[in-house]
N, C-alpha and C positions, 0 to 999 in steps of 0.2 A: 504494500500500500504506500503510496505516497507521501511525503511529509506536506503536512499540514501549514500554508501559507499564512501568513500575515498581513492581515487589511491594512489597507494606506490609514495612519495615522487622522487625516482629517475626514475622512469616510466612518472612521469607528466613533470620532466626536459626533457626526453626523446622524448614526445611527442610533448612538445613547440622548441625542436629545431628542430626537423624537419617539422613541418608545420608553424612552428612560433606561440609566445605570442596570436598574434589575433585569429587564430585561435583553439585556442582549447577552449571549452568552459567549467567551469565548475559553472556559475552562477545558483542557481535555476530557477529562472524565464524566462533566454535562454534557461534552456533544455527543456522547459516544450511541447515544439510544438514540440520537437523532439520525446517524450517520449508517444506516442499516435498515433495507426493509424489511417486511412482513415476513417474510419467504424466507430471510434470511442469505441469500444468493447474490442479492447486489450490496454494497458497501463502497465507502468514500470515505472524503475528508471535507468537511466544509470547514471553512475561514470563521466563523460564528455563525451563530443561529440567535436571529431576530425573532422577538412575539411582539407588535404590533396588539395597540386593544381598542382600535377602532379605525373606520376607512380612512380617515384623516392622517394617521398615523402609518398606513401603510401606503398612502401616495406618497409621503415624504419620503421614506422606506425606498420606496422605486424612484422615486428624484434623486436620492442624493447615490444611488447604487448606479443607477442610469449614468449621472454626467460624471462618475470615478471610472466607468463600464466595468464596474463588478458585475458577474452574473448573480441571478438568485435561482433557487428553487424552491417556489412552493411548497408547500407541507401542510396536510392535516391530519387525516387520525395514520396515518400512513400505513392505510391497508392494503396498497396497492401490490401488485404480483409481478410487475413489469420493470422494475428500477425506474418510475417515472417520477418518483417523489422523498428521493432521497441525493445528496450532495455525489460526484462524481470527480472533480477538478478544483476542489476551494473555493466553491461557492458561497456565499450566505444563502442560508435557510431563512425562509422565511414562513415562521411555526405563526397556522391562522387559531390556534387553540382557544388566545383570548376572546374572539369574535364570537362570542355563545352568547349574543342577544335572544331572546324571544316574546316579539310583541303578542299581543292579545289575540286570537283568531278573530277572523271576522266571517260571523256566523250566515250572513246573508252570500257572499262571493265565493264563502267554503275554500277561504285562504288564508295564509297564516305568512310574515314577514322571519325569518332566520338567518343569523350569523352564519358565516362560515362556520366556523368552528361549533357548533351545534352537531350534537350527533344524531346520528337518525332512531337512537332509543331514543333520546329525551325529544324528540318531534314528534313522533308515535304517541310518546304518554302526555305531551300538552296537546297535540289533537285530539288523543281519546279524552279527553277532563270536558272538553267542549262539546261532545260526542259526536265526534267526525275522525276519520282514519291519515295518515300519510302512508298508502299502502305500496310505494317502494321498500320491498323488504327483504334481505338479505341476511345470511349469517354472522356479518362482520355488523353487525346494527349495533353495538355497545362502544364500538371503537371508530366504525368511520361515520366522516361528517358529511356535512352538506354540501361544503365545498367542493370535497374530493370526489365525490357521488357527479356531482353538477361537472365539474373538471375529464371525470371519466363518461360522463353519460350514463351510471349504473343501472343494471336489470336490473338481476336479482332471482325472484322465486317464482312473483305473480306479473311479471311479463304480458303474460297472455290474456290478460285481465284489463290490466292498466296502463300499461306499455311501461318504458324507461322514464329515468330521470327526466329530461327531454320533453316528456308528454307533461310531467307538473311543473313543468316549470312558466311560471305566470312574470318574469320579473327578473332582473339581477341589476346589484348594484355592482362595477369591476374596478379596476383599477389600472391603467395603459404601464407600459414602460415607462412613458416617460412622467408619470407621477399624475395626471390627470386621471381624472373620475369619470365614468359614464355613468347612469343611474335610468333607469326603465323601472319602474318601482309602482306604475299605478295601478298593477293586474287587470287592467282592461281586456275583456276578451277579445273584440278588436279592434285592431291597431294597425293598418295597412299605410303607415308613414313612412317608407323606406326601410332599409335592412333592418332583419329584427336582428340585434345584438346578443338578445338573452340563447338564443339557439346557436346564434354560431358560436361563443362561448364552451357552453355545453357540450362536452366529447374533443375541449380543444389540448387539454390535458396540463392547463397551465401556461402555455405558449403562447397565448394571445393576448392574454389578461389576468389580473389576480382577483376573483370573486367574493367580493367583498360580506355581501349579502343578498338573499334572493325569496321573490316570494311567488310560493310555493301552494299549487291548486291540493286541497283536498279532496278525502268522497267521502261519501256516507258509510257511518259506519257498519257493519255487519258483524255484529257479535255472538250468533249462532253457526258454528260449524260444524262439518262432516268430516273426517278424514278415512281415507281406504289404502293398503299398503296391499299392492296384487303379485302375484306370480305368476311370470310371464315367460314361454320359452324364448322368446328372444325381441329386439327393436322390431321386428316386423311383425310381431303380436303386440307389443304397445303400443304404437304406429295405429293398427286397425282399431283398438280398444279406444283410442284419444279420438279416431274417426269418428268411431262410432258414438262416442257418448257428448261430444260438442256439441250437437242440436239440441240433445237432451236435455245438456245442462247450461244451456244457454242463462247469461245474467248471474251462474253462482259459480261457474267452474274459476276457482281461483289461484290455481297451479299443478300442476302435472309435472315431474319429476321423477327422473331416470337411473337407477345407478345398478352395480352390478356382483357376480357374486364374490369377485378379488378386493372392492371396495366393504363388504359388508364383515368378509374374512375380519378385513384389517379393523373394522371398528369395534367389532364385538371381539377383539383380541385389544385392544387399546382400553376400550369402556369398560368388559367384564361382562357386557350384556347378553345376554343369550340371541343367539341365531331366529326370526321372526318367522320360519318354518322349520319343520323336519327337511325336506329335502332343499337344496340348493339349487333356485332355479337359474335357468339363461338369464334372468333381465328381470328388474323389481322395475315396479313404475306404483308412485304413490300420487295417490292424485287427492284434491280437498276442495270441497265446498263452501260458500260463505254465504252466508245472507241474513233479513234481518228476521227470519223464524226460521224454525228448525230444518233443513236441508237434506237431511240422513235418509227419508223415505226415498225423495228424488233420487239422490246419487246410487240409495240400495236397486230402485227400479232399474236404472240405469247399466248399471253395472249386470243385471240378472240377465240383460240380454247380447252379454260376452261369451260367447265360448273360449275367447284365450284365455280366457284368468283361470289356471290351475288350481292357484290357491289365493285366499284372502285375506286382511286381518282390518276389523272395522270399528271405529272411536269418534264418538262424541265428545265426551266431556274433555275438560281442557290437557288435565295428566295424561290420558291414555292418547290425546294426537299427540302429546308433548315426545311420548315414548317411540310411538312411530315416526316420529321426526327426525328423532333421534337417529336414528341408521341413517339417512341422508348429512343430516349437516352435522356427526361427529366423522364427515367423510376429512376436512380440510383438517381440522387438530390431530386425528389420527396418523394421516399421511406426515406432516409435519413431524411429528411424535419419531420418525423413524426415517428421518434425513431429511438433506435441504433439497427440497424437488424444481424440479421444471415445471413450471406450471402454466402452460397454454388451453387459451378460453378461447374456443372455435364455435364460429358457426356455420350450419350445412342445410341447405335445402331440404326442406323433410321426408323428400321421396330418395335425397341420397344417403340420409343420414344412417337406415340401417346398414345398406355395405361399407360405408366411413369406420362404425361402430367396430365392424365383423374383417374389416381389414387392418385397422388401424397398430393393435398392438404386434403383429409378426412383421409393418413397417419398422417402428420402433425396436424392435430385437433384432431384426433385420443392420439396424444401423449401430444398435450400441447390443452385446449380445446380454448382456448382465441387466439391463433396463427392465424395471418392473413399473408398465404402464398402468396406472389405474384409474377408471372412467368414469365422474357422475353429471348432471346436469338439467336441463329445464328443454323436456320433451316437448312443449308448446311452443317454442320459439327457434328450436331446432340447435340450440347453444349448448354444444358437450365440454367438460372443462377434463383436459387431457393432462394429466398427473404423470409424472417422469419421474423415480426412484434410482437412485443407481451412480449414472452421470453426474461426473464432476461439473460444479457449476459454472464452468467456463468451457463445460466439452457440449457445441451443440449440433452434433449429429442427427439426435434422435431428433431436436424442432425442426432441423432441415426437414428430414425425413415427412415429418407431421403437416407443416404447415405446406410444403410440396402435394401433398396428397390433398388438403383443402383445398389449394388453389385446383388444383385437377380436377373438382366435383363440383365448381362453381361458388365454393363457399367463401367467408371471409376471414382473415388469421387471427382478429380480434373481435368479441363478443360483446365485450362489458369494460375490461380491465384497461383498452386504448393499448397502445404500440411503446410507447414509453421509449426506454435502451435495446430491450430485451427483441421486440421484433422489427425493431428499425433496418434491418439489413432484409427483410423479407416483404418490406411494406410495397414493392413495385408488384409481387404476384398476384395483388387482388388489387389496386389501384394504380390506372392507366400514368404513364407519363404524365398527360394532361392534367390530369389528375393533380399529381404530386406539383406540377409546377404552380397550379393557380394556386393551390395549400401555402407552398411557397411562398408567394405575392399576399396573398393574404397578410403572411408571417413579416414579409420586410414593410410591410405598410405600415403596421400596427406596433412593429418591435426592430426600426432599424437599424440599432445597436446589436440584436440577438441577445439582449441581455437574461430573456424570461425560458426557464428550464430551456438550457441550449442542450443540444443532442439527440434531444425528445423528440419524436415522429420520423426525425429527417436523416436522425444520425449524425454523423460529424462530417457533413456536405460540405466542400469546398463553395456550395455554390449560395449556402446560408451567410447572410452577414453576422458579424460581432465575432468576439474570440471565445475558447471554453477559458482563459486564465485572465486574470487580470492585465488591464493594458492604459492605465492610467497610475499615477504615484501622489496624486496631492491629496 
């Protein structure tokens, strides 16, 4: 790892007066949690790590980082998979943690104003007080925030329901390079006055702007659920089963999820928890209903007229889906639990997605022979998140391998998580030239320094303005 640089003298003055002394940090042993993501797999050095506790403070933040051309990186609960949210080159961090405002909902537009730094538990349980839902939801909901959610574009579980980040987003206040504010804040539902800001934001991963605060469309809420946990010979019996039961459960189907029998191996050897059949089927697919009376007849009628479901396990009340939830999302702590993986979030057409599924890991072995592939994900929107054990994490065979066979099937290399470091070298197979250039122009219009997450989407392009090190002294 590289040693760790030293910010120009009147930069660091810069930075402590406008976030203030406490918070800017440049001790080694405070930045060291900052300086490493989730996964574990990517790691850096940043120069300090700034907390900014309000958009004021973080335009200043980007003015005076801007005219020294320090680069920054973004930071919020930093659950990202991709190296997109942690230091690479001596960057200042810039931690949005402080940013955990939360105004009042407003109960008539079914919308609620958030800090960055807001996590998506604490927006859940101030929507639910008001009794309306934020139903982007995901397993990482106690640790990432709104920002980083808004920054990635995040799915999640119930997708196919609600759509992405991206669908609630009513709003953002950001922050430019060069320390100016944009702000779109009146949740208007429309608004046909020139580019909308708050989207193209959204899935830009930090590179365009820094998301100050954003507000944020709710639903109603639905506190009555179903949940069923099926056995399945394989993706082309869940595949038929999600066919057939969509009509059905039209208005309550609230996510459908995939995982399989190497994944469940591994949790119920992690958890302690017992195996959720006798035999070990091809392909679990748990699916859940929501709505605002009880569900469970629908989704049982529903389901009666499946011949693939082998076997079943069926829960109401809130413990017994908690349990069957459980085999899905102790998939990511488990896997972690037993090295630092590769973790690519793919998406595939849903008519390719079975052979993707049924090919995928003898790819993978195929290129690293020791690699233990293991696969779960969100059957409604055709998003598998492909698990690599094995590979060292600078050995990436096995993502060539992976993300070469997405491209082949029409699919896209990133789902949720955005392209970050980690698929920047891969990013031409699913987006044209054209493509990548106007991304591009976008990036030097808005950031003609390069100063905002440099590397992120593009890589370390010769044809990207700004430097990865610093290139100023005063």
């Amino acid at each position: 790892m590289t040693a760790r640089p030293a910010l120009p003298p009147r930069l660091l003055r810069d930075l402590r007066a406008a976030a203030g002394d406490e918070h800017v940090i440049d001790d080694p042993e405070l930045l060291a949690s900052y300086e490493v993501d989730w996964t574990r797999r990517f790691t850096g050095r940043a120069a300090a790590v700034v907390r900014p506790g309000s958009t004021d403070e973080v335009a200043e933040v980007l003015s005076a980082c801007n005219h020294a051309g320090v680069p920054l990186v973004p930071q919020g609960g930093n659950t990202g998979l991709v190296g997109g949210s942690v230091p690479r080159n001596g960057e200042v961090v810039l931690s949005l943690a402080r940013l955990a405002g939360l105004e009042a909902v407003d109960p008539v537009a079914a919308q609620v104003t958030a800090g960055a730094g807001v996590t998506i538990t604490q927006l859940q349980e101030h929507a639910a007080a008001a009794g309306l839902q934020y139903p982007v939801d995901l397993a990482s909901r106690d640790s990432a925030t709104v920002g980083g959610t808004i920054a990635t574009n995040a799915g999640g579980i119930r997708v196919l329901r609600y759509g992405a980040t991206r669908a609630r987003l009513s709003g953002v206040e950001a922050v430019l390079a060069d320390g100016s504010t944009v702000s779109r804040m009146s949740g208007l539902t429309k608004d046909n006055t020139g580019y909308e800001l708050p989207q193209l934001f959204a899935g830009s991963e930090g590179t365009l702007a820094v998301v100050t605060r954003a507000r944020l469309q709710l639903a109603p809420a639905t506190p009555a659920r179903a949940t069923a946990l099926l056995a399945m010979d394989d993706t082309d019996a869940a595949l038929a089963v999600l066919q057939r039961v969509r009509p059905l459960l039209a208005g309550i189907l609230d996510a459908a999820e995939a995982f399989f029998h190497e994944g469940v191996e591994l949790v119920c050897r992690h958890t302690g928890i017992q195996p959720p059949f006798a035999e070990s089927p091809g392909c679990y697919l748990l699916i859940e209903c929501a709505a605002q009376s009880d569900p469970s007849t629908t989704l049982a009628e529903a389901l009666a007229q499946c011949p693939e479901v082998r076997d079943s396990a069926f829960a109401v009340d809130a413990p017994s889906r908690r349990a069957l939830w459980r085999y899905r999302e102790a998939h990511t702590e488990s896997i972690n639990a037993e090295g630092i993986p590769h973790k690519l979030d793919v998406t595939l057409p849903l008519p390719a997605l079975p052979e993707f599924e049924a090919t995928v890991r003898d790819r993978v072995r195929a290129a690293v022979p020791a690699a233990r592939p293991i696969l779960f994900g969100h059957l409604g929107d055709g998003n598998l998140h492909v698990n690599i054990l094995g590979p060292e994490p600078g050995d990436d065979r096995a993502t060539d391998a992976v993300l070469r066979l997405v491209a082949s099937k029409g699919g896209s290399i990133s789902a949720e998580h955005g392209i970050g470091i980690a698929k920047a070298p891969w990013l031409h197979l699913t987006r044209s030239a054209a493509d990548i250039a106007a991304m591009q122009a976008l990036k030097r219009a808005l950031d003609p320094a390069g100063i905002l997450n440099p590397g992120v989407i593009f890589g370390a392009s010769r044809e990207m303005p700004g430097a990865t090190g610093h290139n100023k002294t005063a």
